[in-house]
N, C-alpha and C positions, 0 to 999 in steps of 0.2 A: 779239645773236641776230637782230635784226628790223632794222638797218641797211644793210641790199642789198635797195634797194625801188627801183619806179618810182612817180611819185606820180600820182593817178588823183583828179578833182574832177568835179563835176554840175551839172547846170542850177540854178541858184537856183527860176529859175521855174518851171519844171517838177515840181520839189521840192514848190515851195510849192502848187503846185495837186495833186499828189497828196496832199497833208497835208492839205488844204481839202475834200477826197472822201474819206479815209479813213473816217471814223468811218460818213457816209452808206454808202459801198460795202460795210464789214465786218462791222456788229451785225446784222447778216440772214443773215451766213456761217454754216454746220453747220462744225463745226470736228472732223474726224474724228479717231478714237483711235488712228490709226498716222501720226501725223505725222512730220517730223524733228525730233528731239530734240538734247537737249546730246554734245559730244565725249566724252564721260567712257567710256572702254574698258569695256562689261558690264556699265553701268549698267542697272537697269533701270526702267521706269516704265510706272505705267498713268493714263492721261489718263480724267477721269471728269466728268461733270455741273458737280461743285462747282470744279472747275480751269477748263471753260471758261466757266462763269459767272464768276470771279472775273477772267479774262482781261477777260471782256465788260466787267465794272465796272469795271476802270482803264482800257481802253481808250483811251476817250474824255478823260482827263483827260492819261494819255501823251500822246496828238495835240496836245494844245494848248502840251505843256511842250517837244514836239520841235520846234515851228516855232521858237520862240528859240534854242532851243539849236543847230538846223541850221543856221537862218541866222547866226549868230553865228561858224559855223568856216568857215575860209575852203576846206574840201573837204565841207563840206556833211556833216558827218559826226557821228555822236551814241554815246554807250558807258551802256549802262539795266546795273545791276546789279540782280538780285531778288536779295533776302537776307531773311532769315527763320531759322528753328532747323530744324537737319538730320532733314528727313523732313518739313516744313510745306507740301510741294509747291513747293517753288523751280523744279524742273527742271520739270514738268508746267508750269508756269503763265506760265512762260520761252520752253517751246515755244510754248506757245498765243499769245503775243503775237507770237514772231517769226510763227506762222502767218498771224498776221494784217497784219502789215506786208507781207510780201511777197503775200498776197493784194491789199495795197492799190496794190503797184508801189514800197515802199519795201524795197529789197533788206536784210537782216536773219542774221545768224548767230548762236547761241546759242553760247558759250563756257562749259567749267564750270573752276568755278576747284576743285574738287576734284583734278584735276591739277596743282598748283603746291606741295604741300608738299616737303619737302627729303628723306624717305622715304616710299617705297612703305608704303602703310597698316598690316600687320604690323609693320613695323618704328617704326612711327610712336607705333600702341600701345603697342608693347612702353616707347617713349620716353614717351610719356604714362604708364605704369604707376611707371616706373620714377622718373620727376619724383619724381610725387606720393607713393611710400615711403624715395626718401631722404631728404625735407625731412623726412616723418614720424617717421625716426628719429633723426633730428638735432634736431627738435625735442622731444624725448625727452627726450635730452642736456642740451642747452638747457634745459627745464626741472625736472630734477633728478629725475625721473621713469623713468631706464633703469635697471630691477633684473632680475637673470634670471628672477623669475618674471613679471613685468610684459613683457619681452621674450618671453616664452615663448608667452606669452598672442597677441602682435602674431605671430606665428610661424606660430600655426595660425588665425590669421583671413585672413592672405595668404595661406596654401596652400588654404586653403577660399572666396581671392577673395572674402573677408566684409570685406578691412581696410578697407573704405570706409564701413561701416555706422554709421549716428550712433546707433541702437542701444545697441552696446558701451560708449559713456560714462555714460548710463544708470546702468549697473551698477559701472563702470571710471571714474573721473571723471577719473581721472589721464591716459585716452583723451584727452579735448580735444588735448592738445597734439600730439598725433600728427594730429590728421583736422586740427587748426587751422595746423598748419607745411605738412602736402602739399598741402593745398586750396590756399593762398596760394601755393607754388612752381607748382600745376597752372594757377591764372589768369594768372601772368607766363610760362605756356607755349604754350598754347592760344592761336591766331588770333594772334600774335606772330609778328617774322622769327627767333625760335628754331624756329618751326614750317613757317613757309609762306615762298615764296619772293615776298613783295611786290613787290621791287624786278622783278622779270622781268615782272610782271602789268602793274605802273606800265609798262612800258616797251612790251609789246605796245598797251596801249590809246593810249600816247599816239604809236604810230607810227600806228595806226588812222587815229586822226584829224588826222594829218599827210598822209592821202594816200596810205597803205601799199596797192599794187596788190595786194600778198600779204604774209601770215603764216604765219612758222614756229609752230606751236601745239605744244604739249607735251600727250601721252598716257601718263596712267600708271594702269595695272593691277594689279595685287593678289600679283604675283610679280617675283623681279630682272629676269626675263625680257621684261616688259610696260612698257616705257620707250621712248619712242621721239620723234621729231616729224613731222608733216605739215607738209606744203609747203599752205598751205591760201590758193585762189584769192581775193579780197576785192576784185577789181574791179567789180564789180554791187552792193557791200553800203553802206549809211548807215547802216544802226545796228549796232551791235555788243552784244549783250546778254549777260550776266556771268552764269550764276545760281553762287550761296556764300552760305555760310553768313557770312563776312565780307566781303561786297560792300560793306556802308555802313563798312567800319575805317579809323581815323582813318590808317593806314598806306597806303591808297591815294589818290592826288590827281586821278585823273583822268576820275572816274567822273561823268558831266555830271548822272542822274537816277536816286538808288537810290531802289528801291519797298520797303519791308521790308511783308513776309506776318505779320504775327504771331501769335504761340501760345504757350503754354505746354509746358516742357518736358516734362510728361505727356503731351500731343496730340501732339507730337513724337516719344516715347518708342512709341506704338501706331504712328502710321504707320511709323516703321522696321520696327516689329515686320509691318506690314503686309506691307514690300517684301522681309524677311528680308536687309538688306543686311550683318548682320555679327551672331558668334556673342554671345550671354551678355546680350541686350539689355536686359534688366531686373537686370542686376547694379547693388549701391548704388556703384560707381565711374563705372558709364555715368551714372545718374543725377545723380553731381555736374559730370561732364563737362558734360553737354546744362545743366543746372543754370546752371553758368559763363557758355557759350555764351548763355544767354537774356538774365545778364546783361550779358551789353558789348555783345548787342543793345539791349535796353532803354538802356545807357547811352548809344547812337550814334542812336538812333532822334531825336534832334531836328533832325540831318542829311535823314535822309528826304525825297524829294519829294513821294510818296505814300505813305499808309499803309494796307491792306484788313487786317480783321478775322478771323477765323477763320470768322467767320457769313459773310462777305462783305458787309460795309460800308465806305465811305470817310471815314476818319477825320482830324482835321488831330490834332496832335502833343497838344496841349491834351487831347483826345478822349481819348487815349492813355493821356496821363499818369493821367487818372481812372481809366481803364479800371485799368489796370496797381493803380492805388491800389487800388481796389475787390478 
């Protein structure tokens, strides 16, 4: 896709002296609420206080992790993934940084990797939905547990979008097997190349930083209709910034500095609800979903190069782990 380039490199020192003024020229900056945001077709976002204070607070530690890392590629070039749990302000916090690099003279594009999965979002559901009730009734099978009224039972909590409820075992013990089989098919589905198109992500960032004058970027919308790609200009740009929710996955290699935002998928769970980005948000399926998601966060987060807090603190991995424990 991204192999008909010309390759485009920068001053070292020139670089290096805009990276050396950055942080002086930028934490004085008003960072306004209609900036330019991520590519993601009708996303929508609203940038607020707590987004560009939390910009404000890695700032400064970005600046220092980019001089190695720019000077280290021989086009002077860098790829920052923000990742965090979907709704933790990734895209809000992704703008605010790119604002502030190219406020500093360091040219900057924000990428969303919400465009890379292998279906359009309805359909993508429907394949997440569907994961996690055939394993469940296979795990049924599997455990010696499928009788017609025990199936009858599983019948009318999927038509009533309840079969995620842990709930039901409570009263249903013979439950487990069902939420215990789809949950484990939904983790080996989620943030996976059964889900998202890795290898194409790997290959845009690492044309990036090969010198790529231009990218082909992928736009995908909420209907068949809304697929498409831009020719997207990259001669002015040295950083390239990712915000996903699997920006730090062990499935990408070529991410120089992820930041992970973390939260809880409760905190998670309201801010969607905040953005109203999709229906049924408080169903006990989305919550094992975001659930999942939090964890192969947590489990990648010792990758991170930085980590900020939900309060807005900078924390090292250590910090984390307590936190997390706690």
């Amino acid at each position: 896709m991204n192999n008909q380039y010309k390759k485009v490199s920068f001053d070292k020192k020139i670089i290096a002296e805009k990276l050396d003024k950055a942080v002086e020229t930028c934490m004085s900056v008003e960072i306004p609420a209609d900036i330019p945001h991520g590519d993601m077709p009708g996303d929508k976002i609203e940038i607020g206080e707590g987004h560009t204070s939390k910009a404000k607070t890695i700032f400064p530690e970005l600046i220092k992790q980019l001089k190695d890392v720019m000077d280290s590629n021989p086009y002077n070039r860098a790829v920052i993934a923000v990742c965090g749990g979907s709704g933790v302000g990734k895209s809000e916090i992704a703008s605010c940084l790119s604002y502030l690099l190219n406020k500093a003279g360091i040219g900057s594009y924000t990428m969303s990797g919400d465009n890379y999965p292998h279906r359009i979002p309805m359909y993508n559901d429907a394949e997440r939905l569907h994961t996690f009730r055939e394993a469940g009734i296979r795990g049924m099978v599997d455990s010696g547990v499928m009788t017609p009224a025990n199936f009858d039972k599983v019948q009318q909590w999927q038509q009533a979008e309840d079969d995620a409820n842990k709930a039901h075992a409570e009263t249903d013990t013979w439950f487990n097997s069902y939420l215990e089989a789809g949950r484990e098919a939904l983790k080996n589905y989620l943030g996976t190349p059964k889900e998202t198109d890795f290898e194409e992500v790997d290959q845009i960032m690492k044309a990036f930083k090969d010198g790529a004058d231009k990218l082909w970027l992928k736009r995908m919308g909420r209907d068949e209709a809304s697929l498409w790609y831009d020719d997207v200009d990259m001669s002015d740009k040295q950083v390239l910034i990712v915000e996903w929710t699997h920006g730090n996955s062990d499935y990408m290699t070529q991410v120089d500095i992820p930041i992970l935002l973390n939260s809880t998928p409760q905190e998670t769970l309201e801010h969607r609800r905040s953005r109203n980005r999709d229906g049924k948000l408080d169903s006990p399926f989305t919550m094992m979903v975001l659930e999942i998601e939090q964890g192969k966060l947590v489990d990648q987060a010792h990758k991170a190069k930085i980590i900020i807090t939900k309060s807005g603190e900078l924390i090292s991995y250590e910090e984390f782990q307590k936190l997390m424990a706690d």
